[in-house]
N, C-alpha and C positions, 0 to 999 in steps of 0.2 A: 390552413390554406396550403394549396401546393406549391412547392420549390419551383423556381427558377419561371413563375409566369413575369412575361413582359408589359411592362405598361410604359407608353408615351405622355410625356406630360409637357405642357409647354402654354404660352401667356404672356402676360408685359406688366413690367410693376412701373408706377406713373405717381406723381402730387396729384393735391385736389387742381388741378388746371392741366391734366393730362400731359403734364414735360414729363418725357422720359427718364428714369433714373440709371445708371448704368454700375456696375457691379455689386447689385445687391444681390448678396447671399442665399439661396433657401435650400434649403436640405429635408429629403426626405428622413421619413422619423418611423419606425416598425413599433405596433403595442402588440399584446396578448388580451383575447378578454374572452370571459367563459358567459358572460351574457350578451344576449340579442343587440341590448340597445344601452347605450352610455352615455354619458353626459357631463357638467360641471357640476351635479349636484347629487352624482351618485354613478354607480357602476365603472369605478373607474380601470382602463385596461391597465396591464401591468409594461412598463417600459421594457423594453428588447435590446433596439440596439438603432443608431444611426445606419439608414441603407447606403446614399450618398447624398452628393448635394452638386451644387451649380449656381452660375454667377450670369445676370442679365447682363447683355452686348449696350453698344453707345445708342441701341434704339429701346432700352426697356425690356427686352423681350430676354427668353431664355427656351431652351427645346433640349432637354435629355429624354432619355428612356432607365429604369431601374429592372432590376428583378425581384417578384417574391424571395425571401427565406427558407420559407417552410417552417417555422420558427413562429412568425406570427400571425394574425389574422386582420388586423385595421391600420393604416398605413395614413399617414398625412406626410402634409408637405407644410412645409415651414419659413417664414420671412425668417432670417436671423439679423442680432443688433448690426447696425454701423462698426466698424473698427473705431475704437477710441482714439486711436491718433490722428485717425483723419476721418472724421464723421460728413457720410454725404445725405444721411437722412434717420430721420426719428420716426417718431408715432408706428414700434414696430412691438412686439411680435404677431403679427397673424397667423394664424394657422388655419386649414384647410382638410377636411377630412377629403380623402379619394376614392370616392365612388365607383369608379369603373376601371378595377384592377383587370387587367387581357386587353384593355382599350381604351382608347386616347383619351387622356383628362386635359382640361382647360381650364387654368385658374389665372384671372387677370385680377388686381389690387391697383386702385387708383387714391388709397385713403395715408401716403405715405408724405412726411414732410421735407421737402427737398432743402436739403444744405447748404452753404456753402463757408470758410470761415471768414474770420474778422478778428486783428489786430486790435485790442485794445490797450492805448496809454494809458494809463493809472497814475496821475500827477495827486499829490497831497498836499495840503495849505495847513501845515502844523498844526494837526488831528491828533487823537488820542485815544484811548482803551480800544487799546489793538488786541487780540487779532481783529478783524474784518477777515468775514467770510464774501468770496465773490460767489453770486448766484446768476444763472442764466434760464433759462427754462429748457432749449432745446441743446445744451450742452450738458456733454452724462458726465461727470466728475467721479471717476474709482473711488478715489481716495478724499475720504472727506477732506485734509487738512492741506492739498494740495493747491488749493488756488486760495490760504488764507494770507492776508499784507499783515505783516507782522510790524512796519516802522514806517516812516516817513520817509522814504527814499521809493521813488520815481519803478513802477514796473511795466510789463504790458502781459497782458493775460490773452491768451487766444479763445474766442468764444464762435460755437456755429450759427448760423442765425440763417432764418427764412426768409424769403421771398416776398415781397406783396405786403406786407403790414410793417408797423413800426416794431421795433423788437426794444425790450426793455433789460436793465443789467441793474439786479440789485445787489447791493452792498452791505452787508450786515452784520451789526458788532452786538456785544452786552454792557455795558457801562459795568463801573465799578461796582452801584448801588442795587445791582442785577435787573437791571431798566431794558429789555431787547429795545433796541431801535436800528430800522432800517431805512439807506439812501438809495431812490429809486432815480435811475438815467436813463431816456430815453433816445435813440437810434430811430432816424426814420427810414421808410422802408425803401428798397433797394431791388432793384432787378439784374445788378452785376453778380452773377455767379462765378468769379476772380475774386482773390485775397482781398479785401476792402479794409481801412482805417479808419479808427475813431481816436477819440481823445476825451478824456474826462477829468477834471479836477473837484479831488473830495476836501468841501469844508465840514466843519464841527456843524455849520447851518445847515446844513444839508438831511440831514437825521433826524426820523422822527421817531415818536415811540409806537411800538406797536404789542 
């Protein structure tokens, strides 16, 4: 493909309830591929290079323009993750091939889950076979051994959590006799998209085996 062609690209990324998300990432992505037609299960292009990227406004929406290479020939556009320190949404990466390189592409995503976070108090009632791993569904944890309670002293762990349904936080150790069990707590669901609080206290009852 020839150097320096223009394409417009522009869209609104949204939840499944159409709220808007506002500085979600996507960046355009350049391949190589010496065949017609590619897929997940064969022909795959060869990676290039990052062309640029852009960040949705407080309405969802986002409008660059990029240029060809020259360099390569199939060009997608790309969700990229939430920041880990401050996660405003999950259920990411999509990707998008770009069809109409010289001319305007539209790509809207409404399948993203909106964030927001939550304080959690982490109270203990003289528990045992520590560690405790903390688990969330829609919080990405790097580092595995970073949210694990290692003693009986009082902590608060920050977890992101959705919208519209109950969100659950489990807790899970190994006993000595290498028995996993895990305590499931439930959070009901919330429409404040502000810092919110919770509070849990973990007994030895609480644990089941799984």
């Amino acid at each position: 493909m020839s150097e320096g062609i223009e394409t417009r690209i522009s869209g609104r990324i949204t939840d499944f309830n159409n709220s808007p998300i506002s500085n979600v990432k996507l960046k355009v992505l350049e391949y190589k591929s010496t065949s017609s037609s590619w897929s997940l299960y064969g022909n795959f292009p060869d990676f290039i290079q990052d062309i640029t990227s852009s960040e949705t406004n407080a309405n969802g929406e986002y409008d660059f323009t990029f240029k060809t290479s020259g360099k390569g020939n199939i060009y997608q556009i790309e969700i990229q993750p939430s920041p880990i320190s401050e996660q405003k949404y999950s259920n990411c990466c999509h990707s998008e091939r770009i069809t109409t390189i010289g001319s305007p592409f539209i790509f809207n995503y409404n399948q993203l889950i909106k964030l927001y976070p939550c304080d959690v108090t982490i109270n203990l009632n003289n528990v045992s076979n520590f560690p405790f791993q903390v688990y969330h569904e829609t919080t990405f944890n790097p580092n595995n051994n970073s949210n694990d309670i290692v003693s009986n002293n009082q902590v608060i762990r920050r977890i992101y959590i959705a919208k519209y349904s109950p969100q659950k936080l489990y807790i899970n150790r190994m006993k000595s006799n290498g028995i996993k069990q895990v305590a499931t707590y439930t959070f009901p669901a919330s429409n404040v998209e502000t810092l919110t609080i919770q509070s849990i206290t973990i007994n030895e009852t609480d644990f089941k085996d799984i």
